[in-house]
C-alpha positions in Angstrom: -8.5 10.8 41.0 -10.0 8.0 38.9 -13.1 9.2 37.4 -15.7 7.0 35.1 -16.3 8.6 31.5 -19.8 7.8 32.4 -20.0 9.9 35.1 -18.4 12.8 33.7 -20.6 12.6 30.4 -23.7 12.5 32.9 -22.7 15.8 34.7 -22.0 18.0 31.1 -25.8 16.4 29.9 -27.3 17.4 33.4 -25.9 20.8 33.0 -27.0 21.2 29.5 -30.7 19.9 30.4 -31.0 22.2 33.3 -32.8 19.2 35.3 -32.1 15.8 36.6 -35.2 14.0 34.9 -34.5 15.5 31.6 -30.9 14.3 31.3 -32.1 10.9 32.4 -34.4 11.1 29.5 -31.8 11.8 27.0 -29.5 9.4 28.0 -32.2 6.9 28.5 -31.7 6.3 32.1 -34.3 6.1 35.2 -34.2 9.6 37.4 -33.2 7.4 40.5 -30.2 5.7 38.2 -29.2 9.2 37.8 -29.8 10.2 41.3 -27.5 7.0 42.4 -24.2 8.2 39.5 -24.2 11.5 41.1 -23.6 10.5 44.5 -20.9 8.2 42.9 -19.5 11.6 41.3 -19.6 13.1 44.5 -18.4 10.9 46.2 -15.1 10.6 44.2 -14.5 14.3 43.7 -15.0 14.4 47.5 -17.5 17.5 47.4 -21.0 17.8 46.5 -21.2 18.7 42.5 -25.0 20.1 42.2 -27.2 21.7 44.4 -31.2 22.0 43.8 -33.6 25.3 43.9 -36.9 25.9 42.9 -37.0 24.7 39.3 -34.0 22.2 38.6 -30.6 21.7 39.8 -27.5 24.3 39.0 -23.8 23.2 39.2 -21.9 23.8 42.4 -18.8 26.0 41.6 -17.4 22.2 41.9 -19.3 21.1 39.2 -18.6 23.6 36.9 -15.2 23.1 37.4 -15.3 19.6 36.5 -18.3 19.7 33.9 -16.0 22.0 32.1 -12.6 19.6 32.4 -15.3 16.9 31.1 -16.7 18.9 28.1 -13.2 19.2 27.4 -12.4 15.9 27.2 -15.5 15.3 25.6 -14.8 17.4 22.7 -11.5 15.2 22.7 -12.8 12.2 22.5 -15.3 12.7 19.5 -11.9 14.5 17.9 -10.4 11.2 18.5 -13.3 9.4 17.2 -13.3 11.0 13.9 -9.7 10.7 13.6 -10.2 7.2 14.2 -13.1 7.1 11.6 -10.6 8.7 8.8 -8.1 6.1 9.6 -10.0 3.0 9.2 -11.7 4.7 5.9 -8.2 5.5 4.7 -8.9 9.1 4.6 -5.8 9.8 7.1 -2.7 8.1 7.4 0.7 7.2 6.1 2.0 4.6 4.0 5.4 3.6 2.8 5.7 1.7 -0.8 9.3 0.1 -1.7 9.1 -0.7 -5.1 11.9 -2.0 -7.8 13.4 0.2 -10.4 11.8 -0.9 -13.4 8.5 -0.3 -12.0 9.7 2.7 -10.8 10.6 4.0 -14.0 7.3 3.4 -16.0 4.8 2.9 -13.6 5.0 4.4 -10.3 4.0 7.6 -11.7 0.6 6.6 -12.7 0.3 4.9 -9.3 1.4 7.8 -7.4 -1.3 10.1 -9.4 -3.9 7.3 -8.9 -3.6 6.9 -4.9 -3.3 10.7 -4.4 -6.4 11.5 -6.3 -8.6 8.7 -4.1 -6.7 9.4 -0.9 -5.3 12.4 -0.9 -5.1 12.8 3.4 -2.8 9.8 3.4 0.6 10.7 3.5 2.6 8.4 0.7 6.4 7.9 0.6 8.5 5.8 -1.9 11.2 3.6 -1.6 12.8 2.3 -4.9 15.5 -0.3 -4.8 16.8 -3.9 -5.9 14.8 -7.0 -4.6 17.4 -7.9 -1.8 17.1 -4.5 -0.3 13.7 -4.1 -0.5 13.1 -7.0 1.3 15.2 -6.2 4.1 13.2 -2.8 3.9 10.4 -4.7 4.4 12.1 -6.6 7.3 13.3 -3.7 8.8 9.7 -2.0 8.9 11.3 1.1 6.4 8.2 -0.1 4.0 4.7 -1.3 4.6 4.4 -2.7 1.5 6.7 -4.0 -1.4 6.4 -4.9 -5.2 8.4 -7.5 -6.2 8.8 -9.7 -9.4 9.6 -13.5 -10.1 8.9 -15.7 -12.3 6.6 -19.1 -11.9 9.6 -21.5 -12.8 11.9 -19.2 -10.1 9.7 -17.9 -7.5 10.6 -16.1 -4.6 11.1 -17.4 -1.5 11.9 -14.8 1.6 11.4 -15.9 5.3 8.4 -13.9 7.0 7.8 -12.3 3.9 3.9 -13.0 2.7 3.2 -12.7 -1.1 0.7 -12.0 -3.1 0.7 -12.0 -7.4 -1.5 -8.9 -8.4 -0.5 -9.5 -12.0 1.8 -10.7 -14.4 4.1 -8.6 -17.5 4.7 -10.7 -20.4 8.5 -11.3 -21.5 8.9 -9.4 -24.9 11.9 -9.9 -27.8 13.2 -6.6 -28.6 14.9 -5.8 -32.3 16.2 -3.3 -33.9 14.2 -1.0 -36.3 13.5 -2.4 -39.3 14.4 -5.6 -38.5 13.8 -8.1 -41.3 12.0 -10.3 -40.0 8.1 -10.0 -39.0 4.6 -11.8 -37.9 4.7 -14.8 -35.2 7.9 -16.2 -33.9 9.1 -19.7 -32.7 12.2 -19.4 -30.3 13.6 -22.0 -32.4 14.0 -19.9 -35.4 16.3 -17.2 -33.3 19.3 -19.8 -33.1 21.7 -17.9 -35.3 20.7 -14.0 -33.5 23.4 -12.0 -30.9 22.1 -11.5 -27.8 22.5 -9.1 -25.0 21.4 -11.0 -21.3 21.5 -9.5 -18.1 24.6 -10.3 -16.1 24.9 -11.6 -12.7 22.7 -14.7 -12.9 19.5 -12.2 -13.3 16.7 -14.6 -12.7 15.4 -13.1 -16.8 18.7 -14.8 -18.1 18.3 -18.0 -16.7 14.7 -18.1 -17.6 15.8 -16.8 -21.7 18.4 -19.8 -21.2 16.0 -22.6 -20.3 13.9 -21.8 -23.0 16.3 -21.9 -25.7 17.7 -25.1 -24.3 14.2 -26.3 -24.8 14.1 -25.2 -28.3 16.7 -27.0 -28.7 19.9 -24.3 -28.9 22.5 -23.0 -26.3 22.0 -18.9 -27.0 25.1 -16.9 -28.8 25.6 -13.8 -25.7 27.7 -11.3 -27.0 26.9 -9.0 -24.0 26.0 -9.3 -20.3 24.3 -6.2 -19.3 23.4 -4.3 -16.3 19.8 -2.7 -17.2 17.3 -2.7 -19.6 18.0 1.0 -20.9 21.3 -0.2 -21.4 20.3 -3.5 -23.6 18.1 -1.0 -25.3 20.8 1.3 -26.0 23.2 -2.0 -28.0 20.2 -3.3 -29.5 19.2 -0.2 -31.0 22.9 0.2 -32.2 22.6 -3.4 -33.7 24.6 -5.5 -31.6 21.9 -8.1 -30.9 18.5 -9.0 -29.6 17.5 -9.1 -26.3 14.2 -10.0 -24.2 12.7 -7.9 -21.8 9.7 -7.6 -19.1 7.2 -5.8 -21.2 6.7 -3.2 -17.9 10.5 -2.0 -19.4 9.1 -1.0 -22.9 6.7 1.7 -22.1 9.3 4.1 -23.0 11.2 2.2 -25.6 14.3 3.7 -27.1 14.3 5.2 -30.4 15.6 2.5 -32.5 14.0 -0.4 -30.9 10.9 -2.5 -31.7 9.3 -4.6 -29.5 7.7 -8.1 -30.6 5.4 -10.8 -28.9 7.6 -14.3 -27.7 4.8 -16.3 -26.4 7.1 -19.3 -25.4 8.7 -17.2 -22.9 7.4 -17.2 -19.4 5.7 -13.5 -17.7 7.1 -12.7 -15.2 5.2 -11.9 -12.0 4.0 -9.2 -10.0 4.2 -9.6 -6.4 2.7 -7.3 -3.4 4.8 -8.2 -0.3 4.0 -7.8 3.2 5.2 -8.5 6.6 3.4 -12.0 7.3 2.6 -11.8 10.9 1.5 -8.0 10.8 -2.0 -6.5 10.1 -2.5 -4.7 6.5 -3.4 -0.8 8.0 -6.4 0.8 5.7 -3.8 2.4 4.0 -1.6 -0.4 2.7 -5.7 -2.1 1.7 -6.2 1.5 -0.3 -2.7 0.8 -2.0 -2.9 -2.6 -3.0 -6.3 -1.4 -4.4 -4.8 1.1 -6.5 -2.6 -1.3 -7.6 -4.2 -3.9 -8.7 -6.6 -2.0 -11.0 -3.9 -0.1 -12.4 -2.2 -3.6 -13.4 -5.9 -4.6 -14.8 -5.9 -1.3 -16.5 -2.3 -1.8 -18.2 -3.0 -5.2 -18.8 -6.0 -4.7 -20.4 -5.3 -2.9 -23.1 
């Protein structure tokens, strides 16, 4: 049986109302308009629905056995439209974040406190992992959204992947305490220093290398590292210098200062999406959160 909403909604209003005129009042219909959807009703049902007496109209036993199937689905429907409503105001919903591991390890806390406090009916999960797998998390649809980093001199390329810079971290030199020298520094003047690089090509090292080449020196490494905790760890001990993202040094190690390279490039923040699918209210509420975070860490 195929019924019209319409229909249905007029017999629960007609019940309510107690009268034909008075339901076509509410719902701003002409009685004979009402007259006309009840003999439709009837005649899909197959059996009259109301039946008329002295002051009104009453329910057949029919009707009230399909007035009450339609206040039922009424009730639905306005549970589905508030569900609906929470949705698109990012009150409901669920949202999966990939982020990368240095983010992850002074950041993502204060994001994660941030999005839960504006929306706490959204259901947030957190993937953290290196660049390639994130994007093929992203690929995949594991994540909805994904921080990233480059830098302007290497950006990132990554088929169907859509990118967005929602801030930058500048690139900081990192000494040992007490380390001699102080104020301003030109590259230039760090010819004679150890350093510790990140190994494996890391897009930082090749960066650190360019500019040195430009300032006119080929860099002395002494190390190739894995992470930044770990160059922290052998410059502390006094094995070298090494630069960083800035984003690493929130928590530096005891034993290492950080100071301001300008001639070094930031490196950049990038929100990644899927580029042929539709941001959800969710993933809008997120990048929202992030971005003033950023502004927030940036700022001060």
């Amino acid at each position: 049986m195929d019924v019209e909403l319409s229909l249905l909604k007029l017999l629960v209003e007609i019940d309510r109302c107690g009268s034909m005129t008075a339901a076509a009042e509410r719902l701003t219909y002409t009685p004979s308009a009402v007259s006309q959807q009840v003999k439709r009703l009837e005649a899909v049902v197959g059996t009259p629905v109301l039946e008329r007496h002295a002051r009104g109209v009453r329910l057949t036993e029919a009707g009230r056995l399909v007035a009450g199937r339609a206040a039922a689905i009424d009730t639905q429907l306005s549970a589905l439209r508030a569900d609906l409503d929470d949705l698109l105001d990012a009150r409901s919903g669920n949202i999966t974040l990939g982020v990368f591991p240095s983010f992850a390890a002074s950041l993502l806390p204060d994001v994660m406190a941030a999005f839960r406090s504006a929306h706490p009916g959204i259901d947030l999960r957190i993937r953290s992992s290196r660049l390639r797998d994130l994007h093929a998390m992203l690929l995949g649809r594991e994540v909805d959204l994904s921080l990233a980093w480059d830098y302007p001199e290497l950006p990132m390329v990554v088929d169907d992947v859509e990118t967005e810079v929602i801030a930058d971290d500048a690139t900081v030199l990192l000494v040992p305490a007490g380390w001699s020298r102080r104020g301003p520094l030109l590259l230039e003047s760090l010819e004679d220093e150890q350093w510790i690089v990140r190994a494996s090509q890391h897009s930082i090292t090749t960066m650190f290398r360019s500019a040195c080449l430009k300032a006119g020196f080929e860099p002395k490494v002494l190390v190739e590292s894995n992470d930044y905790m770990e160059s922290q760890a052998m410059v502390a001990a006094g094995l070298g210098l090494t630069v960083a993202p800035s984003m690493t040094t929130r928590y530096l190690r005891e034993g290492v200062e950080s100071i301001a390279l300008n001639e070094l490039s930031r490196r950049r923040i990038l929100l990644c999406r899927l580029g042929h699918r539709t941001p959800s209210p969710a993933s809008d509420a997120m990048r929202a959160v992030l971005v003033t975070l950023f502004l927030a860490v940036n700022s001060t």
